[in-house]
C-alpha positions in Angstrom: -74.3 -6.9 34.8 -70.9 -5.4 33.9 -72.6 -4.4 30.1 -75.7 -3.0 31.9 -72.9 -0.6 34.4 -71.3 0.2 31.5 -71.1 3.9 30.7 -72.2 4.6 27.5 -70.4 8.0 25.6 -71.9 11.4 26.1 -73.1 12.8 22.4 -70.4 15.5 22.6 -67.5 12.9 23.4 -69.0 10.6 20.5 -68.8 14.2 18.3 -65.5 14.8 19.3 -64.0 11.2 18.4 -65.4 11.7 14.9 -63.9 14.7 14.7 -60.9 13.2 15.4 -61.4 10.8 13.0 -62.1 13.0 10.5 -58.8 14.9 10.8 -56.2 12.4 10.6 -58.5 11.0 7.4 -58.3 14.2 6.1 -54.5 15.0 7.5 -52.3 12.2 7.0 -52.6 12.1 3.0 -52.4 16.0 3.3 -49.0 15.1 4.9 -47.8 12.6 2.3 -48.9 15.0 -0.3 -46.7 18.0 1.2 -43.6 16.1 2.6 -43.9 14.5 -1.8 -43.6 18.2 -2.8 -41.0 18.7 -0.5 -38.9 16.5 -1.5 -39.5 17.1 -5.1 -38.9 20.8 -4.6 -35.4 19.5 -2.6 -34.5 17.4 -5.5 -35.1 19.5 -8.2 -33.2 22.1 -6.4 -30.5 19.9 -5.9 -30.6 19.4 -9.6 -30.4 22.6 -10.3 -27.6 23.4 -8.0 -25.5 20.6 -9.8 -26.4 21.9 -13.3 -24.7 25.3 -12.5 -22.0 24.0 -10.6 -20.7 21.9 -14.1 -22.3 24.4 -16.4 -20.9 27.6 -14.9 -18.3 29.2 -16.6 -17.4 30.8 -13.5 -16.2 27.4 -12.8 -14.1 26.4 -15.8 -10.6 25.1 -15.3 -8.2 28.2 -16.5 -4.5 27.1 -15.1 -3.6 23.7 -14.7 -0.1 23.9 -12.9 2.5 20.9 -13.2 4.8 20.2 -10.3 8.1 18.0 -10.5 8.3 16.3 -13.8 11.4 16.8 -15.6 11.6 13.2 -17.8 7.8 13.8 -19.0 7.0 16.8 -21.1 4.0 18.2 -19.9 2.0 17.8 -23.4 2.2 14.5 -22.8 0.9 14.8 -19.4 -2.0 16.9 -20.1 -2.2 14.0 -23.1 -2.4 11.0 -20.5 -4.9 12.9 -18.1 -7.4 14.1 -21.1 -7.0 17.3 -19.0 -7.4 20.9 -20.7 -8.0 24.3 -19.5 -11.9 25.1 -20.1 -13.3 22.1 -18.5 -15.5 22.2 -16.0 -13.7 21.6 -12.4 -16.3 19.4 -11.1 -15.6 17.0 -13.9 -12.3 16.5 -13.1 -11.7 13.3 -11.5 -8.9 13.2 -9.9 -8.6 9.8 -9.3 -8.8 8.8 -12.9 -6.0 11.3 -14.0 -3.6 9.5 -10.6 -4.4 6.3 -12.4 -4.0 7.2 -16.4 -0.4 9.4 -15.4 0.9 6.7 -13.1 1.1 4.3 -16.3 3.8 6.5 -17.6 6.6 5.0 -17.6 8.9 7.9 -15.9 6.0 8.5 -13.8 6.1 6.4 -10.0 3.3 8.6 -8.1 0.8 11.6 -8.9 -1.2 13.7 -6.4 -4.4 15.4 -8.7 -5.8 18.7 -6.7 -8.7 20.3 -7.9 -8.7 24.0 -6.4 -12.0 25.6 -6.4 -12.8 27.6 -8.5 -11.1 26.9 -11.5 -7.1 25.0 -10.8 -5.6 22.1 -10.9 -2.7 21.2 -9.4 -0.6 18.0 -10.5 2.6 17.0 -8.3 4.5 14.3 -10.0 7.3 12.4 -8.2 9.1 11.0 -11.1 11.7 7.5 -11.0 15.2 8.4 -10.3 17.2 5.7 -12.4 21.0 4.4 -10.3 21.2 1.4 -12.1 20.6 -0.5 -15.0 19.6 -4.6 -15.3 20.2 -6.7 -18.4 16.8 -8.7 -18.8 17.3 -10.0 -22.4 17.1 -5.6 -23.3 18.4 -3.1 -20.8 16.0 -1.6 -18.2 16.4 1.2 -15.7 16.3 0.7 -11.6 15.4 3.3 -9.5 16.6 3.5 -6.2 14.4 1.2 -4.5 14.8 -1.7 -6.9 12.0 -1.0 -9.0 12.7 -1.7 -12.9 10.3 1.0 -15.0 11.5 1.4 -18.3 13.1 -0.1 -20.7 16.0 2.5 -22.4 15.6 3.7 -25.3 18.2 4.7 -28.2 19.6 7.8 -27.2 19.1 7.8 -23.3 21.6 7.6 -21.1 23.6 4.2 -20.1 25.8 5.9 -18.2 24.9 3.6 -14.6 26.4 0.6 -13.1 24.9 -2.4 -15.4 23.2 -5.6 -12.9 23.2 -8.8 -14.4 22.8 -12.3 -14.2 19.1 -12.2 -13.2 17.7 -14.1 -16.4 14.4 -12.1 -18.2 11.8 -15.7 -17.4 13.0 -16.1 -13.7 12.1 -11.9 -13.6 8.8 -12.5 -15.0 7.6 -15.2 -13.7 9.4 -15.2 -9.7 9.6 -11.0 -9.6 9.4 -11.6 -5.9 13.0 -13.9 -6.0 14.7 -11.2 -7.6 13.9 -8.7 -5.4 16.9 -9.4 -3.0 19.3 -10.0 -5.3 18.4 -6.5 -7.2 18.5 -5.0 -4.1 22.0 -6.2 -2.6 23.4 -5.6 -5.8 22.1 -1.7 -5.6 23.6 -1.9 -1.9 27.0 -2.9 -3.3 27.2 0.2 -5.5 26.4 2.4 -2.7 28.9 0.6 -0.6 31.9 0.8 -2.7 31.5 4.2 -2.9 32.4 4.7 0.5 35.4 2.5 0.5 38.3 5.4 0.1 40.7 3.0 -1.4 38.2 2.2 -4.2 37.7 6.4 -4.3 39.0 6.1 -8.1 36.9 3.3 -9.2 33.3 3.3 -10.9 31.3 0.2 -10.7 30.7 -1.0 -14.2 28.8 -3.9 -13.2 27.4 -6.3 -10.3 26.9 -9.6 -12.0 24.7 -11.9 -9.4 25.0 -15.6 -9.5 22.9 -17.7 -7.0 25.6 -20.1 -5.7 28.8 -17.9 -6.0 27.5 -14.1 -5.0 27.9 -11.1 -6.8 30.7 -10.1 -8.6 31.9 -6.5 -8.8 33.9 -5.5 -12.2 35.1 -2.2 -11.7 36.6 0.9 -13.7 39.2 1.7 -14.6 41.2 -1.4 -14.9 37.8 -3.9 -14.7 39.2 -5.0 -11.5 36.7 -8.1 -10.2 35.8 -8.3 -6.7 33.7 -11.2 -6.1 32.0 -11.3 -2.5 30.1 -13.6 -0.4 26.4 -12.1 0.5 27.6 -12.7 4.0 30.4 -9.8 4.1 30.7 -7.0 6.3 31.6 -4.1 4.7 32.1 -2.5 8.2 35.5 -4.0 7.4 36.7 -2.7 4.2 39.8 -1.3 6.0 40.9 -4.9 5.2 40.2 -4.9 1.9 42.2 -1.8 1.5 45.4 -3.6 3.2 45.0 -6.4 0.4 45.4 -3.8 -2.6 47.7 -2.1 -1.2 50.2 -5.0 -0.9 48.6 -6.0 -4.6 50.0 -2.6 -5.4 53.2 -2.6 -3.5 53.6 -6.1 -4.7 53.2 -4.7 -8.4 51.0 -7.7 -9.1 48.1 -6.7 -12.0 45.0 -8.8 -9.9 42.3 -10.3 -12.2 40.0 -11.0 -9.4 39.9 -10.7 -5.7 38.0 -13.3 -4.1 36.8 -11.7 -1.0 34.6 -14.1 1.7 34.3 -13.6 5.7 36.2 -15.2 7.8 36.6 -15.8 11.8 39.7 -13.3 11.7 38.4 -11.0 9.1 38.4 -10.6 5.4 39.5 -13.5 3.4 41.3 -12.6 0.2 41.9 -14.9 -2.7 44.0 -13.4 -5.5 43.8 -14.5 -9.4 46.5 -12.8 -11.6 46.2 -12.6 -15.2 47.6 -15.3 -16.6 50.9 -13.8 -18.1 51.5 -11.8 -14.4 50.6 -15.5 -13.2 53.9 -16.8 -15.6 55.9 -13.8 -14.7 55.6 -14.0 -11.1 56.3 -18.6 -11.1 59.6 -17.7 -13.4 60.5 -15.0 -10.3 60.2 -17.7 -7.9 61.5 -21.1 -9.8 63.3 -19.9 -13.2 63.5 -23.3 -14.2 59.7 -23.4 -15.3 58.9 -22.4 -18.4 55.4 -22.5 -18.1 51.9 -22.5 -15.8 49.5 -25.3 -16.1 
């Protein structure tokens, strides 16, 4: 009964599904075909667009300016970054020159700018040597500890030498060095604020893992060997001991310096003819030091 009630399409409604039909038969590859074209028209467009911007000669690199490098020429810059006026600014790549100039050895960071249209900009923060470390050759340290070149023949030596550090503990325990480098850089910074020690130039900071580091300084290559545990905060103390080595007239080898409960610890080693002089002074009747 429900087939027989069933309302059965009017001719015009069945017309008017077939036309329906008919479109989206006709209008959905029409669709495909225009959205294809496009997207061709996009990408070739695109293509084009990229072809003049690295073709262009509107948009060739004519000044390429170098900012902060004194140690590096900048032939050798431009060298390292295979960068010359005339190329194309879009085929710079900045990362690659950041990369290629930061394996120079005077070179610690790079910031590449391409400005459009046709600069470059380079900024180079160049290593700042303080020190120098004895690893089987000498080597320069930068501020923060860093060793980055080896010196040359003809460059200057002219910095407070670090030694003791053997060359394979370096390369194969870099991270177990680090302290040591950097508490002997610490040590030349300090002494130059100690105003009896105004005079003096540290020649050298030898580190030795059980004993501390030893200072040798000029003139005179006065030793001052200290504990890693000493406050510096105190150095008035040091300053009382050589002054009465001084007023004493003594000639000190070494001053053995360690914290104590009460302050700074001084132990004084004379050379060993002052040591001879000065046991004669007290008990003429030796004749020599054992």
């Amino acid at each position: 009964m429900a087939g027989r009630n069933r309302k059965r399409p009017s001719p015009a409604d069945r017309k008017k599904s077939r036309s329906h039909r008919l479109r989206a038969w006709i209008l959905a590859p029409l669709r495909l075909i225009l959205l294809s074209v496009l997207g061709a028209g996009l990408g070739y467009g695109g293509y084009q667009v990229a072809v003049f911007l690295r073709s262009s000669p509107a948009l060739s690199v004519r000044s390429i300016e170098v900012r902060g490098a004194e140690k590096t020429p900048v032939a050798e810059l431009l060298r390292a970054a295979d960068l010359a006026e005339g190329m194309n600014i879009f085929s710079v790549d900045v990362d690659r020159i950041r990369k290629q100039l930061e394996r120079l050895p005077w070179v610690r960071r790079v910031l590449a700018q391409r400005v459009i249209p046709n600069a470059v900009v380079l900024e180079v923060e160049e290593h700042r040597p303080v020190a120098m470390i004895n690893l089987a050759g000498l080597y320069y340290l930068n501020r923060a500890g860093e060793v980055f070149k080896r010196i040359a023949p003809g460059e200057t030596v002219d910095f407070p030498l670090v030694t003791g550090i053997a060359r394979a503990l370096f390369s194969e325990h870099p991270e177990r060095c680090q302290e040591p480098i950097r508490q002997a850089l610490a040590l030349v910074e300090q002494v130059g604020q100690i105003p009896c020690l105004a005079t003096h130039q540290v020649a050298e900071v030898h580190w030795d893992e059980l004993m501390g580091s030893t200072l040798i300084l000029d003139p005179g290559a006065l030793r001052i060997q200290v504990s890693s545990a000493l406050d510096w905060q105190r150095s008035d103390e040091l300053c009382q001991v050589l002054a009465e080595v001084k007023r004493r007239g003594l000639d000190a080898h070494t001053i053995l310096l360690d914290q104590a409960d009460y302050g700074i610890r001084a132990t004084i080693r004379l050379d060993k003819a002052e040591a001879l002089a000065l046991a004669k002074e007290k008990d003429p009747s030796k004749k020599g030091v054992r």
